[in-house]
Every structure is written in C-alpha cells, then in structure tokens.
N, C-alpha and C positions, 0 to 999 in steps of 0.2 A: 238686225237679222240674225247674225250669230247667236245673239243674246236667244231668240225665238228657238232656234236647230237645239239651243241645248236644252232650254227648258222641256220642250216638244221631247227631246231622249227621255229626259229623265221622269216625264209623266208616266210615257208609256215604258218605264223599266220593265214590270213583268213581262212587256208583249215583245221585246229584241232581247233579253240577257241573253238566250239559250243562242240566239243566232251569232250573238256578236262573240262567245266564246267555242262557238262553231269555226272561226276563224274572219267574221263579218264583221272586223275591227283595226284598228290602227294607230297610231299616234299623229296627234297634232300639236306643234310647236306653238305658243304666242308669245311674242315677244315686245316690250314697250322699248323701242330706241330712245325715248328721253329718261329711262330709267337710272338714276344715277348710283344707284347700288349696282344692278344685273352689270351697266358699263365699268365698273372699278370691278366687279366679278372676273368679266369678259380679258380681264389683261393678264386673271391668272393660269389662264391654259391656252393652248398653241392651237386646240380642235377640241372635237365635240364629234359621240358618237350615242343616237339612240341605242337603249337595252330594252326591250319589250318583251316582256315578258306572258308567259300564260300556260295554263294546267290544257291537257288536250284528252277529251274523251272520245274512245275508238268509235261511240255509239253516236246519232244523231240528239242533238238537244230537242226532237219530238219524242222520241224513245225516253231519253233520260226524264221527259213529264211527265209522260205518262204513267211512269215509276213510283214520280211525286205527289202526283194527283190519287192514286188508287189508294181507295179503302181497304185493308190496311195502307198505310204508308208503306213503301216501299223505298230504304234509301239506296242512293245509286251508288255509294263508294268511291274511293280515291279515280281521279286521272291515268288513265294507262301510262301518260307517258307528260311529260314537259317538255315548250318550247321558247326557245329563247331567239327572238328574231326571226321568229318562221320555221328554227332551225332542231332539229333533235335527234333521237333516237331511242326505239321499244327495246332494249337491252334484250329481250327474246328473242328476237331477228339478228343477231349480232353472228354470225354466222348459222342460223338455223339453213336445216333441210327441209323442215315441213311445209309444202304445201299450203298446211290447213289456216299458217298465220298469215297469209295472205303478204307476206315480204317484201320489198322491191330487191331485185335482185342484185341489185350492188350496194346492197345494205354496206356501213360500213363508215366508223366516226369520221373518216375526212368526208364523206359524200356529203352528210347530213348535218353536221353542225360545223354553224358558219364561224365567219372569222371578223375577230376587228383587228386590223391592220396597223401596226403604231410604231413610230417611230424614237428610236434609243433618244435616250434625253430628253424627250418633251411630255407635257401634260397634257391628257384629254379632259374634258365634262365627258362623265356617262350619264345621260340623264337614264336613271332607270323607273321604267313607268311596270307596273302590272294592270295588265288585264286577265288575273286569273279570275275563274268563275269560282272557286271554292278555296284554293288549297293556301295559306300561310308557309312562307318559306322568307329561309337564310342566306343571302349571298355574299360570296368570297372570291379572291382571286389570288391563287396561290403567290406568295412572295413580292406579294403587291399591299402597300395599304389605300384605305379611301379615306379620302377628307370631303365630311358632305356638307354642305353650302348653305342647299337647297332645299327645302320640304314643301312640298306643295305647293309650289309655288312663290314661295317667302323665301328670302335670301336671310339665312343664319350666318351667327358667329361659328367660324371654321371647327370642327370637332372630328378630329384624327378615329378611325374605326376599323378595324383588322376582318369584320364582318355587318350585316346590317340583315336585318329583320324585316321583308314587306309583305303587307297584307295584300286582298283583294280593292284593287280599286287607290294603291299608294302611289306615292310620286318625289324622288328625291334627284338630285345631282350631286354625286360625289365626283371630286377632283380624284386621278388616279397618274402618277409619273412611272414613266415607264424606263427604270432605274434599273432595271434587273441586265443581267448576260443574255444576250439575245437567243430567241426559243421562242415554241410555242409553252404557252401557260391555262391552262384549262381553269375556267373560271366557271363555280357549279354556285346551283341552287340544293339545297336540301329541306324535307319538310319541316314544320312547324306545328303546336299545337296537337300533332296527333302521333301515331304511333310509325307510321310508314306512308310511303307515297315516292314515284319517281323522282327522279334527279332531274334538272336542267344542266345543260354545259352549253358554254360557248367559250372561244381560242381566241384568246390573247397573241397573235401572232407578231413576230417582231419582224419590221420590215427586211426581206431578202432570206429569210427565214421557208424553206423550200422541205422541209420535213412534212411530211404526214402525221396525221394526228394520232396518237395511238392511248387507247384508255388502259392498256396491260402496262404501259412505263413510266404513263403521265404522272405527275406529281399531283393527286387535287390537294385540294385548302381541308382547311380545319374546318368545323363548323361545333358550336356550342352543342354538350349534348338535350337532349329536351327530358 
C-alpha cells in the first residue's frame, strides 16, 4: 500500500509540486530494524533530529503557474525567504515599520527560527532532507563539523565535511558532536548555483543555554563561494 501512495505521488508530480512547496509536505522516516548496517550506525549518536528544509514563495503556487504557463514564459524568480523546520525569516520585516509588508508583529530571529536543542558531549544524526521547489543550497554549522553516513538512503563510509551541498529533492544524515562551549550557533543555508537568493537559519542551542538569538552578534559558518 505504501509502495501504491508513493508511486500514485510521483505520477501526478506536476499536479501537487506547487502545493507540497506551498507548505503541503513533510518528512517521513522508514526505518528497517533488522538492518544490520543502519543498527552498528544507530550506536554512533546518543539522538537524532530532522532538518527539513525548503525555499518559500510569498505568492500562491497558482500564481507562481500561472507565471509558468504564459505565452511568453514568465519566470517567477528566487524564493522570498527560506525555511528550515517550518522556521525562518523575510530579513525585510526585521524591524520594519511598513505596513505594506504585511509583518507579524513580533517579527524578530528568536520568534521565528527554531531551535534544535543538544546536549555538551553527545552526538546527534541530522537527517537533513529538502523539500525545496527550486533553489540549490549549502549547509553549515558554525564551529561544528558533519560526518555524513548517509545518502539517500545508503549507509556510507564516514566522510568528515565542514559544509554540504543539497539539491531539490536530496537526503543525507550527517553525524554532528556538540563539542563546542556552550551557546547558541546559527546553522545557515546559503544559495547555490545562482547568483543570490535568501538565507535559511536554524540554532544550534546548547542545552540550559537561555540567550536570545541575535543575527547582529551571531557568528554564521563559511560557506564556499560560488
């Protein structure tokens, strides 16, 4: 039956991408318990936290077709903004006054971009999955390294990495130890492939760690230039 739900997606791709990167998506985990790789994996980190990722456009993915469809073509441009976990922010609203961008009004990086929680000494799995609709991007995590495992699903030989490269539609798990002096650590996405395009962040929080997140102090990560 699952075997049916997935194939059933992937038939009708054209008729859900627009909704499922409308936010009408999610991750889902499978896991084989008699897998005797994934189990010798499973003893080298203490937890496991999804990173879901995805580009967010301000406009409906009927609009953005309609774009696509028209004689001429009409393209629709970079993502206003990146989310990571649900979680982000329009760098424009960061204290704006206007009105016109329509703001929540406690706009403001603690509100909106969340937190993974981790505790000094131990290792988590991030599995980091994307679900962006368009945009290629690099992720990091300041003064952290990853060791990815994982690719799609295949357990690899360990391969140490200071940053990592996902497309649309990728899927890895890197090991990450949370070795550092306790803090928050802002862990960004930056584009790929093209010239400009929003940021993703999300916080590395160290447990008991009661600061506010602030992008004016934060240290972010390197990222390769393109």
């Amino acid at each position: 039956q699952f075997e049916t739900m997935l194939a059933g997606t992937h038939y009708w791709h054209g008729h859900v991408s627009f909704e499922r990167t409308d936010g009408f998506q999610g991750p889902i985990i499978i896991t084989d318990p008699e897998n005797e790789e994934e189990t010798q994996l499973e003893e080298m980190y203490d937890d496991e936290e999804v990173v879901f990722l995805m580009d967010w456009y301000h406009t409906g993915g009927q609009m953005r077709r309609t774009g696509l469809d028209t004689n001429p073509f009409m393209w629709i441009g970079n993502a206003q903004s990146f989310l990571i976990n649900g979680g982000g922010i329009y760098p424009p609203c960061l204290g704006a006054k206007e009105r016109s961008l329509n703001c929540a009004s406690d706009c403001s990086a603690s509100n909106y971009i969340k937190d993974i929680v981790v505790e000094e000494g131990e290792t988590y799995r991030l599995r980091l999955i994307s679900g962006a609709e368009l945009i290629g991007f690099n992720f990091a995590i300041p003064g952290h390294k990853m060791t990815i495992v994982e690719v799609e699903g295949t357990i690899i030989e360990p391969v140490v990495v200071d940053n990592l490269d996902i497309v649309p539609g990728a899927r890895f798990s890197v090991l990450v130890k949370a070795d550092q002096a306790p803090g928050n650590y802002l862990a960004t996405t930056k584009v790929r492939y093209r010239a400009s395009g929003p940021m993703g962040y999300i916080n590395l929080r160290y447990a008991g760690v009661t600061d506010e997140i602030s992008l004016e102090n934060a240290t972010l990560p390197d990222h390769p230039a393109w």
